[in-house]
DRENPA-3360 file (N, C-alpha, C; in nm, 2 decimals, always signed):
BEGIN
1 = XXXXXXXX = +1.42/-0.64/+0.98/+1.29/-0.57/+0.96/+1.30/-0.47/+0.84 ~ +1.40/-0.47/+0.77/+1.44/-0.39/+0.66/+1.30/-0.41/+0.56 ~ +1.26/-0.31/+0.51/+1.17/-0.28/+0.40/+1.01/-0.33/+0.45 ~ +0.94/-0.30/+0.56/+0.91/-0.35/+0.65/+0.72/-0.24/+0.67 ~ +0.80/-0.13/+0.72/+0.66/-0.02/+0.77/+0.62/-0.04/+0.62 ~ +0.64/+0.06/+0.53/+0.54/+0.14/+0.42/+0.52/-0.03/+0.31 ~ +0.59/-0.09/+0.34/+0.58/-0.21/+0.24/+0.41/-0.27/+0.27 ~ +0.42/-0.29/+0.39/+0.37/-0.35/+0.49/+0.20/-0.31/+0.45;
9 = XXXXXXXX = +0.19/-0.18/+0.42/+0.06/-0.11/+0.43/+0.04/-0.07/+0.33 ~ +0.13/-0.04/+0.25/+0.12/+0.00/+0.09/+0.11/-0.10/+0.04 ~ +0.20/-0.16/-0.01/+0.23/-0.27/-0.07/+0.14/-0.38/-0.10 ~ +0.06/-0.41/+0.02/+0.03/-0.49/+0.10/-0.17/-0.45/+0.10 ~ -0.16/-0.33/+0.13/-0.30/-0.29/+0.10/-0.39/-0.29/+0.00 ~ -0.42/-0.35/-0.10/-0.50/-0.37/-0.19/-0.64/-0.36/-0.23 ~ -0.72/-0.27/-0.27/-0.86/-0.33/-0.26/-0.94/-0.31/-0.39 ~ -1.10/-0.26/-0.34/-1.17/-0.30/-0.46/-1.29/-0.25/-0.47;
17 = XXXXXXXX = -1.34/-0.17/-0.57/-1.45/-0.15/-0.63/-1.48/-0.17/-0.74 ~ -1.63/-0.19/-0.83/-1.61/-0.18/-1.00/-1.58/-0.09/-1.03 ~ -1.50/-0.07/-1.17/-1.47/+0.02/-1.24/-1.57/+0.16/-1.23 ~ -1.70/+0.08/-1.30/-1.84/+0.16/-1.36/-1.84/+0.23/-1.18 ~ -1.86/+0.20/-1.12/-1.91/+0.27/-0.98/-1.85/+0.36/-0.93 ~ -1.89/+0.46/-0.85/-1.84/+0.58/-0.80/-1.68/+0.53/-0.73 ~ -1.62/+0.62/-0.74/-1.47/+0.61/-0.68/-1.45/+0.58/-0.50 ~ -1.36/+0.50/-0.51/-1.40/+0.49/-0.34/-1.30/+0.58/-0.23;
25 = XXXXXXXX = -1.25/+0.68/-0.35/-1.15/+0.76/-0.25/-1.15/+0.92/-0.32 ~ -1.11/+0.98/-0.29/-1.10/+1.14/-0.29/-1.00/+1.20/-0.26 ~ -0.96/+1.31/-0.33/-0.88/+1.46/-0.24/-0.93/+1.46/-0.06 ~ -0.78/+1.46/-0.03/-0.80/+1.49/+0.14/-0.84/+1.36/+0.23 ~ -0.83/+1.26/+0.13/-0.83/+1.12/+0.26/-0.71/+1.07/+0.30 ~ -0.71/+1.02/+0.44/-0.58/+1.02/+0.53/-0.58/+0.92/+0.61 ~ -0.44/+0.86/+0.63/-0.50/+0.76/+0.71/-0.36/+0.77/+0.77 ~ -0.37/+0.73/+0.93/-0.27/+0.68/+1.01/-0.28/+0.52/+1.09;
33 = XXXXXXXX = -0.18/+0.46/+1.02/-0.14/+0.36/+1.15/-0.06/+0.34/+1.22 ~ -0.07/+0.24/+1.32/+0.01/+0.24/+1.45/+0.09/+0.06/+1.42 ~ +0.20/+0.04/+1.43/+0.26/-0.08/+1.45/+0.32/-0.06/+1.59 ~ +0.30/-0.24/+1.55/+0.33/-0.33/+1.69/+0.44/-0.43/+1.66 ~ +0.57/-0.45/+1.76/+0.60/-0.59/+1.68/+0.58/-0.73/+1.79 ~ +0.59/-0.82/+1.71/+0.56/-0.93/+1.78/+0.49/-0.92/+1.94 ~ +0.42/-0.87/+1.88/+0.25/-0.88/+1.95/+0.25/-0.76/+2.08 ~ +0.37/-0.70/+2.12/+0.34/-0.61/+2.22/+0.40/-0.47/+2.23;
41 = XXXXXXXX = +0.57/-0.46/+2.14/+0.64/-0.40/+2.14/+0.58/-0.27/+2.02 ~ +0.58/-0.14/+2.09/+0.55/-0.08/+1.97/+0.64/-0.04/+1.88 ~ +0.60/-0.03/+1.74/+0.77/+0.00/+1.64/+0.74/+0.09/+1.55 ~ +0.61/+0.20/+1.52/+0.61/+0.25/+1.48/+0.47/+0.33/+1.39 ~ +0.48/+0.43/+1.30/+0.36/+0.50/+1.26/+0.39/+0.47/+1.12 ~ +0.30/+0.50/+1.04/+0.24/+0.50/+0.89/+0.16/+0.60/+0.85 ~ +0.19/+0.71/+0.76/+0.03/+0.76/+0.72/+0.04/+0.77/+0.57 ~ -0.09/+0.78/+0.51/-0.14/+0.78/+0.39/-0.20/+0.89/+0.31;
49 = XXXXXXXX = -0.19/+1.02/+0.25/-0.25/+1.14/+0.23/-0.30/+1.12/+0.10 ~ -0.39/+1.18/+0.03/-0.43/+1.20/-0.16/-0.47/+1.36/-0.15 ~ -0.39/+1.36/-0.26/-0.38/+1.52/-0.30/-0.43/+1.54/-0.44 ~ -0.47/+1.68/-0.47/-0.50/+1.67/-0.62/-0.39/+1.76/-0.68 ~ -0.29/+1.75/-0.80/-0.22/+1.84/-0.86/-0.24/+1.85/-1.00 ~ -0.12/+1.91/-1.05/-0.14/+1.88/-1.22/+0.03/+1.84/-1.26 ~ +0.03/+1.77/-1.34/+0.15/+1.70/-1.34/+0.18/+1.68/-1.52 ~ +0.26/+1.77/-1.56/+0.29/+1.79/-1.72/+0.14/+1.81/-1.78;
57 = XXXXXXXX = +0.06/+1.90/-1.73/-0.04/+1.91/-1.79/-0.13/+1.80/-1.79 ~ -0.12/+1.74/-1.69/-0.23/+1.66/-1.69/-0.28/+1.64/-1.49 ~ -0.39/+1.59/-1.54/-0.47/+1.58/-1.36/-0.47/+1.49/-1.24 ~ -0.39/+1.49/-1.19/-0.31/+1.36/-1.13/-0.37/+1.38/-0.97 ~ -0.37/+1.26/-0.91/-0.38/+1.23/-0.81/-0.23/+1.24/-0.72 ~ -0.16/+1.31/-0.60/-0.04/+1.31/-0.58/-0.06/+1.22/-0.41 ~ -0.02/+1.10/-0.43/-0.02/+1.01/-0.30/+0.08/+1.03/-0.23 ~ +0.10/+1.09/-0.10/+0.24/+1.07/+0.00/+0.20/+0.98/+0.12;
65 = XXXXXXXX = +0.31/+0.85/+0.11/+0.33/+0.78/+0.21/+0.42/+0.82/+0.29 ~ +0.41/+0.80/+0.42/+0.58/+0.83/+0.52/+0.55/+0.68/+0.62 ~ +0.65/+0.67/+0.66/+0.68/+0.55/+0.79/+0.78/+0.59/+0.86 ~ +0.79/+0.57/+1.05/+0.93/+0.60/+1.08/+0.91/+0.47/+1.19 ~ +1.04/+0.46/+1.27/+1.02/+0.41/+1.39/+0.98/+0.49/+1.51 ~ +0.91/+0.44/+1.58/+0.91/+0.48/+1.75/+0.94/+0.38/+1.89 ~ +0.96/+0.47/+2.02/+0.96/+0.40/+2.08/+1.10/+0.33/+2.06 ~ +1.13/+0.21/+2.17/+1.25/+0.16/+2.19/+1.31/+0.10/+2.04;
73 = XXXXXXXX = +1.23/+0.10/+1.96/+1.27/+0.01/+1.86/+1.38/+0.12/+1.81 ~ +1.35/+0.18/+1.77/+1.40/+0.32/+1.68/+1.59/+0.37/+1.74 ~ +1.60/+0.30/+1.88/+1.70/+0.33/+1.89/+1.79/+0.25/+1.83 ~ +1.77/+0.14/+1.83/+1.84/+0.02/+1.77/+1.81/-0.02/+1.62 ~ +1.74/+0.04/+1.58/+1.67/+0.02/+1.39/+1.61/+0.12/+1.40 ~ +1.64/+0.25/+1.33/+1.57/+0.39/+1.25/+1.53/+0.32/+1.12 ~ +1.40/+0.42/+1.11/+1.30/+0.39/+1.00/+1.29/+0.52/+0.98 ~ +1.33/+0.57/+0.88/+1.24/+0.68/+0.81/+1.23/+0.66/+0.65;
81 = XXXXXXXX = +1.09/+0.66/+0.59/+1.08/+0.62/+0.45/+0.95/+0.66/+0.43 ~ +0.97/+0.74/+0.28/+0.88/+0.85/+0.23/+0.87/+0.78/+0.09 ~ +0.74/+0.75/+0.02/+0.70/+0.74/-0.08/+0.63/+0.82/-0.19 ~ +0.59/+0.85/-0.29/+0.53/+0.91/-0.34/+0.47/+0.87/-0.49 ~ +0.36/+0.90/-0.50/+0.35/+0.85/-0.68/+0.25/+0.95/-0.73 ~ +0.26/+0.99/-0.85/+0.13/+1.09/-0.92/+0.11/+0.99/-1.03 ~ -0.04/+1.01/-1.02/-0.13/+0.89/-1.11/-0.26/+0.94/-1.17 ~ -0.24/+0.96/-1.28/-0.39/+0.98/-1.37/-0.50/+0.97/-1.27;
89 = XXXXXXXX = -0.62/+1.08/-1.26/-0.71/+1.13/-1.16/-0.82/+1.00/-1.23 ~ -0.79/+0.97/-1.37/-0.92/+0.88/-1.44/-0.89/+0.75/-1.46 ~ -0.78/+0.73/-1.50/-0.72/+0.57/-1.55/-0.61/+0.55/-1.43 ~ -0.59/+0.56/-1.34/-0.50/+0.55/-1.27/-0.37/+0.49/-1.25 ~ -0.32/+0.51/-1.39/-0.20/+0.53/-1.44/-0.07/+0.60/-1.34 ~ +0.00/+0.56/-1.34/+0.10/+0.64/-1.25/+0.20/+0.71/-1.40 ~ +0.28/+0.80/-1.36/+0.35/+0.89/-1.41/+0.46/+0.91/-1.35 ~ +0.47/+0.91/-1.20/+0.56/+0.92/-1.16/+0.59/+0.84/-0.99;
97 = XXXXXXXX = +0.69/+0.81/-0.95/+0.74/+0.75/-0.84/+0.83/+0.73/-0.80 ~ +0.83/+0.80/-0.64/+0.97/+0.84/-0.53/+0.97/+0.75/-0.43 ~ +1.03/+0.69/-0.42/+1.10/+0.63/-0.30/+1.25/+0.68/-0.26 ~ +1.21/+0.74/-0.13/+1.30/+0.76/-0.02/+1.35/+0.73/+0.12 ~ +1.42/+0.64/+0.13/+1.40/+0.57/+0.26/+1.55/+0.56/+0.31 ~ +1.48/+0.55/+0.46/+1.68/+0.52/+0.54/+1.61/+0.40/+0.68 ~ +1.64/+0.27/+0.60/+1.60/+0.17/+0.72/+1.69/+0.12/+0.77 ~ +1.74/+0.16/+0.89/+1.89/+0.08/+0.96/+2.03/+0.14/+0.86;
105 = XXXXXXXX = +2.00/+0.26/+0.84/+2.15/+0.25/+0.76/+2.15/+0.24/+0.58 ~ +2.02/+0.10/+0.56/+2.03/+0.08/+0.46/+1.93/+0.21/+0.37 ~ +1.97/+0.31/+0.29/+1.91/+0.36/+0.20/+1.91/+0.38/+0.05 ~ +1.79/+0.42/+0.01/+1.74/+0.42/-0.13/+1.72/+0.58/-0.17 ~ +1.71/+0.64/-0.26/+1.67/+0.75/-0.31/+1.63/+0.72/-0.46 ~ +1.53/+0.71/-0.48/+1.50/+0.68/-0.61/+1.35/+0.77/-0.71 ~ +1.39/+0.78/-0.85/+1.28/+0.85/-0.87/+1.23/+0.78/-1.02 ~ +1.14/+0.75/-1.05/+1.08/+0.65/-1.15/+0.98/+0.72/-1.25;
113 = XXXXXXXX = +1.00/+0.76/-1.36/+0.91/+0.82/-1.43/+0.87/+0.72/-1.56 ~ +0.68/+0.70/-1.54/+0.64/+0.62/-1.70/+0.60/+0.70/-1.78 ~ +0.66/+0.58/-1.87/+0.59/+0.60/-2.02/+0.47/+0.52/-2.04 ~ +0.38/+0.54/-2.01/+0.28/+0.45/-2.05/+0.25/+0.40/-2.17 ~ +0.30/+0.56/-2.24/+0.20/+0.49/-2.46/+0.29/+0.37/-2.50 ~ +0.44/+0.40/-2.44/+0.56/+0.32/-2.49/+0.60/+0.20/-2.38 ~ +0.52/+0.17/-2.26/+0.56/+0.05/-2.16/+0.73/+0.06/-2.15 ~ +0.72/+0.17/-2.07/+0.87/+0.19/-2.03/+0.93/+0.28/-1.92;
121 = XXXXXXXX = +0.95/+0.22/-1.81/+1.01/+0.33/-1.70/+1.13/+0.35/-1.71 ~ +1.18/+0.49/-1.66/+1.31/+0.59/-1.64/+1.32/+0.56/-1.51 ~ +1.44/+0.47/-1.46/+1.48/+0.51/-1.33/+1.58/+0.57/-1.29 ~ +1.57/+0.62/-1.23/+1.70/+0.74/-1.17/+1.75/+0.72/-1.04 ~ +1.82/+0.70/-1.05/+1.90/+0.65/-0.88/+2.00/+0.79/-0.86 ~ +1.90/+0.85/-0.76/+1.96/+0.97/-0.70/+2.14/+0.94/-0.64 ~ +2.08/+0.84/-0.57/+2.22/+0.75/-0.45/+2.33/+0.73/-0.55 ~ +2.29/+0.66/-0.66/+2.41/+0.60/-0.73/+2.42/+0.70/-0.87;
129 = XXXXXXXX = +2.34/+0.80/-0.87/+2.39/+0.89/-0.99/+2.40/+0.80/-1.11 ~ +2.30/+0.72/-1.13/+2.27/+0.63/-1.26/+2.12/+0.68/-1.29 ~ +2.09/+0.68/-1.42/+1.96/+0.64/-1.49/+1.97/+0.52/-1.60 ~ +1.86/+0.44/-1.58/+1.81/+0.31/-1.66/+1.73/+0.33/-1.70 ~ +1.68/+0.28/-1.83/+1.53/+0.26/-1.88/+1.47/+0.12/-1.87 ~ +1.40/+0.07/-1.82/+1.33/-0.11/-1.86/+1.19/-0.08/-1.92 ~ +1.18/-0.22/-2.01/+1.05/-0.25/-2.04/+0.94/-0.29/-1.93 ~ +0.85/-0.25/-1.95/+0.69/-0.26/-1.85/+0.58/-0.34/-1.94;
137 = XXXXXXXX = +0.53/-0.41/-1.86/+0.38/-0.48/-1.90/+0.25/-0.32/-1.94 ~ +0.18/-0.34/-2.02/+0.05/-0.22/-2.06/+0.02/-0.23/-1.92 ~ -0.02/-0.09/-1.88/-0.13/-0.03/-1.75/-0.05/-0.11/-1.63 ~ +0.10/-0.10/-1.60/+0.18/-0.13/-1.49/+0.15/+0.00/-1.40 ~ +0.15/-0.07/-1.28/+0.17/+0.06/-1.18/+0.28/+0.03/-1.07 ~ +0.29/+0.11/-1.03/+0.37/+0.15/-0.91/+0.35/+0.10/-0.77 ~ +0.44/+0.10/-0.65/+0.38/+0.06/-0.55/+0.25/+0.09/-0.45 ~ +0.24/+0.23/-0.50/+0.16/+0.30/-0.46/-0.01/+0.31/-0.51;
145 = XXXXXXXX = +0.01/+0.30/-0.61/-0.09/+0.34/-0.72/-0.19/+0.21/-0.73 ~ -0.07/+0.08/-0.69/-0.17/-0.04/-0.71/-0.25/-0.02/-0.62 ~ -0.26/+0.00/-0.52/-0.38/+0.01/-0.39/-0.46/+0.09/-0.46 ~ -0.44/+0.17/-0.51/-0.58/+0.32/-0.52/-0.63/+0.20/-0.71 ~ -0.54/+0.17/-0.72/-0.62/+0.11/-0.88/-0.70/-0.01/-0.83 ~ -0.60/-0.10/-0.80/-0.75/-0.23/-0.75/-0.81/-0.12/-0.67 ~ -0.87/-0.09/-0.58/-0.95/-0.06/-0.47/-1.06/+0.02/-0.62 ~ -1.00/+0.07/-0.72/-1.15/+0.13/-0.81/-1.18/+0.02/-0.92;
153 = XXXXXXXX = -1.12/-0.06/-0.88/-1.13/-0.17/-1.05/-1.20/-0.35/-0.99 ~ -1.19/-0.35/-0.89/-1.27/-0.55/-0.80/-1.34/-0.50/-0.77 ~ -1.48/-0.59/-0.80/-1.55/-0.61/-0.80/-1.60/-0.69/-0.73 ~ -1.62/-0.67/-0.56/-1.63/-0.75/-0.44/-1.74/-0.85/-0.45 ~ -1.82/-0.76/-0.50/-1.95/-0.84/-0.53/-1.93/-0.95/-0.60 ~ -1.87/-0.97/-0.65/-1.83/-1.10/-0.81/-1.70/-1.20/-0.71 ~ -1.67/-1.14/-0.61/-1.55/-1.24/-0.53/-1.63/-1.37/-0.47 ~ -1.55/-1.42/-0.48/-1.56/-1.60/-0.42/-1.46/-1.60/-0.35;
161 = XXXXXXXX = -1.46/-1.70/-0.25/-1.35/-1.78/-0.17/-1.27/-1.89/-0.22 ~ -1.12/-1.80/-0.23/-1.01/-1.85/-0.31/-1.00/-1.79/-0.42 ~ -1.07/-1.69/-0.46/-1.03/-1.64/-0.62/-0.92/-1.55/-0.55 ~ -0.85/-1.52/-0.69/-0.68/-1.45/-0.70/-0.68/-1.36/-0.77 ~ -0.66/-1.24/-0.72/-0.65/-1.13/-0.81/-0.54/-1.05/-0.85 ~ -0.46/-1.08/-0.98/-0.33/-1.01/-1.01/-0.35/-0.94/-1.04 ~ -0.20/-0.85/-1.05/-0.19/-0.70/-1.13/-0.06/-0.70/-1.19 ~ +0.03/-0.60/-1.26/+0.16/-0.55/-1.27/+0.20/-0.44/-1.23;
169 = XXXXXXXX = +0.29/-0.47/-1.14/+0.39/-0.37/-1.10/+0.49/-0.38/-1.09 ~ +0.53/-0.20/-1.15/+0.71/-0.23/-1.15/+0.77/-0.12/-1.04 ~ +0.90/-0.23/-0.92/+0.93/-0.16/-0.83/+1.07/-0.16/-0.80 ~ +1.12/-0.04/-0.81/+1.26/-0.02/-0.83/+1.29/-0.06/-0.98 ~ +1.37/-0.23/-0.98/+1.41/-0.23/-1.09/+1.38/-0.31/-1.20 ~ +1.27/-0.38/-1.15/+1.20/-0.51/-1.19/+1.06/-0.52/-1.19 ~ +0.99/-0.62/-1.26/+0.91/-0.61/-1.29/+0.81/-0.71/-1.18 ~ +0.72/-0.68/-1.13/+0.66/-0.80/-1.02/+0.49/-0.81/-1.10;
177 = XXXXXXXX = +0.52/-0.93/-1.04/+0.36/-1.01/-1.03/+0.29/-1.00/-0.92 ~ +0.16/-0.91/-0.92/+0.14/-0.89/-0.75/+0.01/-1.03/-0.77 ~ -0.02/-1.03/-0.66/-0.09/-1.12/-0.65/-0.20/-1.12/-0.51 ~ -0.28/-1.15/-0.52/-0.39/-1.12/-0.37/-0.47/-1.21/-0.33 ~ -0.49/-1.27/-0.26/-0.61/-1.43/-0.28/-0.75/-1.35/-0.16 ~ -0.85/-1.36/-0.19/-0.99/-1.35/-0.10/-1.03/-1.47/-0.02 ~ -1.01/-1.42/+0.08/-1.04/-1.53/+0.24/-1.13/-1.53/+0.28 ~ -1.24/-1.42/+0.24/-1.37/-1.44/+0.29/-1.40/-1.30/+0.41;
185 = XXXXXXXX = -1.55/-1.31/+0.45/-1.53/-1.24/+0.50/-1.51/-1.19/+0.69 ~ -1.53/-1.11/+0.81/-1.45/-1.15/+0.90/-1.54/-1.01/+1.01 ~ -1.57/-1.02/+1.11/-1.59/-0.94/+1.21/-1.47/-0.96/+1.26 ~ -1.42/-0.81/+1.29/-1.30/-0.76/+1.40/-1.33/-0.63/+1.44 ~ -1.23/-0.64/+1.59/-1.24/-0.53/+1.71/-1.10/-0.46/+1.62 ~ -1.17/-0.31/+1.65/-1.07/-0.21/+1.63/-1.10/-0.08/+1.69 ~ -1.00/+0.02/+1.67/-1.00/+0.17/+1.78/-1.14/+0.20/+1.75 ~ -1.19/+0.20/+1.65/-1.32/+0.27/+1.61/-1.44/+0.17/+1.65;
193 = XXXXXXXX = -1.43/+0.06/+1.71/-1.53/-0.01/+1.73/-1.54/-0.14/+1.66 ~ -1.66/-0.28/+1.67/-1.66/-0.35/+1.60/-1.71/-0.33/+1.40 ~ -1.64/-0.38/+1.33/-1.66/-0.36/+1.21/-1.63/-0.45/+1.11 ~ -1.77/-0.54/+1.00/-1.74/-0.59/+0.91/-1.63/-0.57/+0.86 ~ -1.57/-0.69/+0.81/-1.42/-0.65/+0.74/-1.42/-0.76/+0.62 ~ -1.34/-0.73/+0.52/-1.30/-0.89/+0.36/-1.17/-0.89/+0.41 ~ -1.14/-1.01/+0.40/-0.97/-1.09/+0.48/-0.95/-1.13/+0.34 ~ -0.83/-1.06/+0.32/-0.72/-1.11/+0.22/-0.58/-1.20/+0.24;
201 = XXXXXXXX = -0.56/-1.22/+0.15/-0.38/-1.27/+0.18/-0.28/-1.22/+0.06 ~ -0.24/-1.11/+0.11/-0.13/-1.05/-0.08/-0.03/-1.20/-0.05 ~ +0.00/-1.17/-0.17/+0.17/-1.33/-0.19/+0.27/-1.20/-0.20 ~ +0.38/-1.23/-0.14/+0.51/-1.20/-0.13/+0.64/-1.27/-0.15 ~ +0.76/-1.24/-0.14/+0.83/-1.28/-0.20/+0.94/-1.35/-0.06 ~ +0.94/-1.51/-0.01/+0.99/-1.56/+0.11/+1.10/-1.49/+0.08 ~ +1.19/-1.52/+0.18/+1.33/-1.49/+0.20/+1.38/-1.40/+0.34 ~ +1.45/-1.32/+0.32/+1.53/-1.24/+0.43/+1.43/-1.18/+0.51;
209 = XXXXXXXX = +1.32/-1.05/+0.48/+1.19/-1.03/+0.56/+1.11/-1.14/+0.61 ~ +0.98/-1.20/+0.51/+0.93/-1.24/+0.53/+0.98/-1.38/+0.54 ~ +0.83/-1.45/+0.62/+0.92/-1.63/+0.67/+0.85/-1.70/+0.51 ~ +0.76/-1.68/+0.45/+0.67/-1.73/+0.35/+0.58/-1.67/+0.25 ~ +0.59/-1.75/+0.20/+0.45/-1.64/+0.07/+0.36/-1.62/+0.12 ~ +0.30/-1.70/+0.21/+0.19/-1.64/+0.29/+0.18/-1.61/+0.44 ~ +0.26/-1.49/+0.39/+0.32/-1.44/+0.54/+0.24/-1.34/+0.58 ~ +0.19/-1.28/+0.51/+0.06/-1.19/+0.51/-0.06/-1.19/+0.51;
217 = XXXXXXXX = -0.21/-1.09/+0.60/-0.30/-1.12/+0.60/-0.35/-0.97/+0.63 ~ -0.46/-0.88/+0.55/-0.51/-0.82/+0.54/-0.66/-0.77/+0.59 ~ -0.67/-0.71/+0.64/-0.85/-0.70/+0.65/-0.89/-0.56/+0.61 ~ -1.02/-0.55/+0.54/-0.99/-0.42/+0.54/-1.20/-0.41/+0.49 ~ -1.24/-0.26/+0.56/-1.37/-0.29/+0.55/-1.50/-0.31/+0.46 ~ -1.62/-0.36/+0.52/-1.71/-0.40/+0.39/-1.79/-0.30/+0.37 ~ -1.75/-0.15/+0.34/-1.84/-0.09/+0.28/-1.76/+0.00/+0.15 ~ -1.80/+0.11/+0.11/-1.75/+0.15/-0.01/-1.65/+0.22/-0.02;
225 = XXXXXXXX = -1.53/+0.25/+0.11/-1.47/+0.31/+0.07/-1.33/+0.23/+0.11 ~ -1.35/+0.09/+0.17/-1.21/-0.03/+0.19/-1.11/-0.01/+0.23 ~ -1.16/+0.06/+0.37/-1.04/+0.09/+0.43/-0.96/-0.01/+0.47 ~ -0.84/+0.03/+0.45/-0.72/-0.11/+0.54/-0.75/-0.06/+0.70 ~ -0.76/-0.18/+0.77/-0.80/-0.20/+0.92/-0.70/-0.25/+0.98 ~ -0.63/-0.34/+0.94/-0.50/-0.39/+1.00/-0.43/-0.52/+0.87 ~ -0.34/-0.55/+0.93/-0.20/-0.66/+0.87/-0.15/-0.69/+0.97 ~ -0.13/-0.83/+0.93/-0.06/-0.90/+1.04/+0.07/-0.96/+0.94;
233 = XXXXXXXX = +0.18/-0.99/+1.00/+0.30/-1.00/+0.93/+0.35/-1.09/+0.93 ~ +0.42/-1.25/+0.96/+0.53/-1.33/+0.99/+0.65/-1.28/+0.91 ~ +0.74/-1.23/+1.03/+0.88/-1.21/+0.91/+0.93/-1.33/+1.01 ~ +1.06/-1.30/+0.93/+1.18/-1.41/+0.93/+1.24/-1.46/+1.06 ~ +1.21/-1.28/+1.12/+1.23/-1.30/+1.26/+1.09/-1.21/+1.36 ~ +1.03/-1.34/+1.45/+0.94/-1.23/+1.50/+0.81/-1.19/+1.42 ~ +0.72/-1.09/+1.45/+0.55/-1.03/+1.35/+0.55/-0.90/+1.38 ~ +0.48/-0.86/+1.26/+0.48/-0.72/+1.29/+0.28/-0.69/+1.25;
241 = XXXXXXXX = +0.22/-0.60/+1.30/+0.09/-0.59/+1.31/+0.08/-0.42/+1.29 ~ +0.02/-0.39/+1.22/-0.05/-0.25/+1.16/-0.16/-0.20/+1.19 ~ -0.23/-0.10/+1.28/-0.35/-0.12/+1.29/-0.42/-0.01/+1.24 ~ -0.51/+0.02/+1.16/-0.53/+0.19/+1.16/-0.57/+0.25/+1.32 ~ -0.51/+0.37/+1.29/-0.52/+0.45/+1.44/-0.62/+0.58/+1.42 ~ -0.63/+0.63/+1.30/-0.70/+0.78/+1.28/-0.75/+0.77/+1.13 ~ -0.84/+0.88/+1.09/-0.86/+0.84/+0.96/-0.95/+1.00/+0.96 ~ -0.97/+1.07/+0.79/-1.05/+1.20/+0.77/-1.04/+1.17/+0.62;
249 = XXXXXXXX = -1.11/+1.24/+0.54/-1.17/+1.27/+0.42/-1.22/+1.16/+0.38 ~ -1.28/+1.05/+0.41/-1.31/+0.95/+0.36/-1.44/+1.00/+0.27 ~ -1.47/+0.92/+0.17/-1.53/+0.99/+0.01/-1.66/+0.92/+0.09 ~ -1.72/+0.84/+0.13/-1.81/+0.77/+0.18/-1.85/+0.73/+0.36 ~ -1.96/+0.71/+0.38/-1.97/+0.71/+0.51/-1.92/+0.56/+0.57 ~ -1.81/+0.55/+0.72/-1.73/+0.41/+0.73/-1.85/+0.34/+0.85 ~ -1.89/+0.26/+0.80/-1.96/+0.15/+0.89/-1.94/+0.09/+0.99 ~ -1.97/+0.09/+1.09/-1.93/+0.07/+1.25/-2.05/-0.06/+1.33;
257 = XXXX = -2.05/-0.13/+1.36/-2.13/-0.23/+1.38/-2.15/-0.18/+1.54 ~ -2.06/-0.24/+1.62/-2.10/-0.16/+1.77/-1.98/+0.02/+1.80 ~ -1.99/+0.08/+1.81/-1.87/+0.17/+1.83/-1.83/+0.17/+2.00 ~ -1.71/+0.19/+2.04/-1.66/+0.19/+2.12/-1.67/+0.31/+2.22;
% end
């Protein structure tokens, strides 16, 4: 289950507005979720905060993710993992990016600062007391950042069934190809009641977590501010399921078909 909660919801969360249109997020929106694993076991929380700062003189959005374990799981696999990225308030450019995590033993401490004019990240490995520079693709982001940038940049309205929407991000040390497919759209039950939702599928990378590329599945809702609603997971061993549990500052009003 290594790399597992924040991947899961971050990572994994993607969405979408046009560019030209009002922003679908704000200072002070928050989100909490609840994981389950293989369908009954609970394994743990997620939350999502946006801050406003200033960051070398400029106006940055400051995102903090955390994940931990709970519950029985936690005695046998601790989760604690804290993310962070500051990203241009207008172009949402990232600047900067922390990853800190302790999953089972295995941890990272890392801190990532871009060059945007020059397509070039500074990594610093706190852990191993190294810094690297690598080459980046123009307008790369971060793990973090990609969620809040597609979610202002797709254009739902223009989506079809089976279109794919890439991006670039660079994480940790390397450069990825993210990738998202549109499944259409989906009524589901959640804490807050029933609510239109757009069903996605991010692609991922098979192996030791996950059982397949398309080991993932997304829903998240149809009105203007796209919230993630849940993920469902196949790993390698077992599923893991995310659900939102709580939610405040949302920039727009969230749409509820029947409420609970």
């Amino acid at each position: 289950m290594k790399k597992t909660l924040l991947i899961f919801v971050i990572l994994l969360t993607t969405h979408f507005l046009n560019a030209q249109q009002e922003s679908a997020f704000q200072e002070g929106e928050w989100f909490k979720f609840k994981m389950s694993y293989s369908g009954f076991l609970k394994a743990g929380n997620a939350t999502l905060e946006v801050k406003e700062t200033n960051l070398n003189n400029k106006e940055v959005y400051h995102v903090v993710g955390k994940g931990w374990t709970t519950g029985m799981i936690k005695w046998f696999f601790k989760v604690k993992d804290r993310y962070e990225s500051y990203f241009d308030k207008y172009t949402i450019k990232p600047y900067k990016f922390i990853r800190n995590i302790d999953e089972g033993g295995h941890t990272k401490d890392l801190e990532i600062d871009f060059d945007q004019e020059n397509n070039k990240a500074l990594v610093f490995d706190k852990k191993k007391k190294t810094k690297k520079t690598f080459s980046t693709p123009s307008n790369v982001q971060d793990m973090v950042s990609t969620y809040y940038y597609l979610r202002n940049t797709i254009d739902v309205a223009k989506l079809k069934i089976g279109d794919e929407i890439r991006t670039d991000m660079f994480f940790d040390e390397e450069n990825y190809g993210f990738k998202l497919k549109y499944l259409g759209e989906e009524t589901i039950e959640t804490d807050f009641g029933t609510i239109r939702a757009l069903k996605f599928r991010p692609y991922v990378m098979a192996g030791r977590v996950f059982k397949e590329e398309e080991s993932l599945t997304l829903w998240v809702s149809k009105d203007k501010n796209k919230v993630p609603l849940r993920i469902k997971a196949d790993l390698a061993v077992g599923s893991l399921r995310a659900d939102l549990e709580a939610f405040k500052g949302l920039k727009h009003s969230f749409k509820v078909i029947v409420r609970n």
